[in-house]
C-alpha positions in Angstrom: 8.4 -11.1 -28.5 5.9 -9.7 -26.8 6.4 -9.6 -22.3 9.7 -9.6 -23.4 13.0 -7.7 -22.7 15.7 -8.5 -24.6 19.0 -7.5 -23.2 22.1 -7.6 -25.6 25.0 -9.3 -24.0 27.3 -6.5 -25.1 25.1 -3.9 -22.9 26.4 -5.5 -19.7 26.0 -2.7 -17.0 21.9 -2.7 -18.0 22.1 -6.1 -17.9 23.4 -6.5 -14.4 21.2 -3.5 -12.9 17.9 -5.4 -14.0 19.2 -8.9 -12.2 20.1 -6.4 -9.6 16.6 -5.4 -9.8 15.0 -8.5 -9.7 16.8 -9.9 -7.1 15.2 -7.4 -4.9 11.8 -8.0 -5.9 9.9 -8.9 -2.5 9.4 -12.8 -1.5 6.5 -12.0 0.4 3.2 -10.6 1.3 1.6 -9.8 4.6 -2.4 -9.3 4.1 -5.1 -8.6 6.4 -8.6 -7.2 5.8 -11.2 -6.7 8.4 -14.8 -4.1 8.0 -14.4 -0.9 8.7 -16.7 2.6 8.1 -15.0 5.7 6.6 -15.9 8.6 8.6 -17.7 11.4 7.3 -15.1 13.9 5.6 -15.4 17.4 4.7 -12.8 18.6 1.9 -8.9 18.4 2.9 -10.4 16.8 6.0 -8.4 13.3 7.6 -9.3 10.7 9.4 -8.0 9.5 12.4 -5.3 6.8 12.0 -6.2 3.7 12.3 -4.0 0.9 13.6 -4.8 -2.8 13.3 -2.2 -6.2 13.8 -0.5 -7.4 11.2 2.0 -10.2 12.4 5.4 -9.8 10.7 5.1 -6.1 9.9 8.4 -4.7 11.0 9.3 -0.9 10.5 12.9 -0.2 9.3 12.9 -3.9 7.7 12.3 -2.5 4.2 8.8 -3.6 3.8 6.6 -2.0 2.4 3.4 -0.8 2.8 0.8 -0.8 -0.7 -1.9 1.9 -0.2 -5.1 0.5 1.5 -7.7 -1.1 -1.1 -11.2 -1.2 -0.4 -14.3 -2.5 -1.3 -16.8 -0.1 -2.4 -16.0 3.6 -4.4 -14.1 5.9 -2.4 -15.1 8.9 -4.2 -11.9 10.4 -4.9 -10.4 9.6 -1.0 -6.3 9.0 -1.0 -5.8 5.8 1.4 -2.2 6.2 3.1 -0.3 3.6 4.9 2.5 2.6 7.0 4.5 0.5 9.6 3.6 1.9 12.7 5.4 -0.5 15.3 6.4 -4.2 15.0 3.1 -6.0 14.4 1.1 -3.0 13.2 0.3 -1.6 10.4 -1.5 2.2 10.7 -3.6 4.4 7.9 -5.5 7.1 7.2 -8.2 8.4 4.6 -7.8 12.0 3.0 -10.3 13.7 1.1 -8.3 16.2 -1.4 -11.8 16.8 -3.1 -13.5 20.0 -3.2 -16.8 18.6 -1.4 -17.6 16.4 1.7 -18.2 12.9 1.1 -20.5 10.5 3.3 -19.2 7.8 5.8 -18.1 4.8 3.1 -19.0 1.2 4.9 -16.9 -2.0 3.2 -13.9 -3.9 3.6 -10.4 -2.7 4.3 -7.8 -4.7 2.6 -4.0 -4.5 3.7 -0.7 -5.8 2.1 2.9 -5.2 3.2 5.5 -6.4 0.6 8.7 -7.9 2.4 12.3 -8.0 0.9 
């Protein structure tokens, strides 16, 4: 049976902590993507955080935030995320690399899972 989990109706604590599980798989997604230019960063170097709109974004309702795709190769740059203030969504590029890497031109791409 492959994709399958069989769960034996004698095993009934597993059983109830994956429907527990499930049941609090999120209902929805909040996406928004919009250009935007990676600054030049030297190793262990940040960038500054960047905050952009996303309607329904709400911090403390336990959404939450996937790390920021994007379009081109990063070259080894960490994307972080998070729920700023209602309605925004803020993140920030890291560069945990040993060498600089060039600005990075492309599309940002943005989702926020919601319970």
């Amino acid at each position: 049976m492959p994709n399958q989990i069989q769960i034996y109706s004698g095993d009934q604590t597993f059983k109830q902590q994956v429907m527990k599980a499930f049941q609090t798989l999120p209902t929805s997604w909040l996406t928004a993507s919009f250009a935007y230019t990676i600054t030049a960063l030297g190793s262990g170097a940040v960038t500054s955080i960047m905050t952009t709109a996303l309607s329904g974004a709400v911090p403390g309702a336990g959404q939450m935030v996937l790390p920021p795709q994007f379009s081109v190769d990063t070259k080894g740059l960490n994307a972080y995320g998070w729920i700023g203030s209602t309605g925004n969504v803020s993140f920030i590029w890291h560069n945990p690399t040993a060498g600089s890497i060039s600005a990075i031109a492309g599309t940002v791409y943005l989702a926020v899972l919601t319970p």
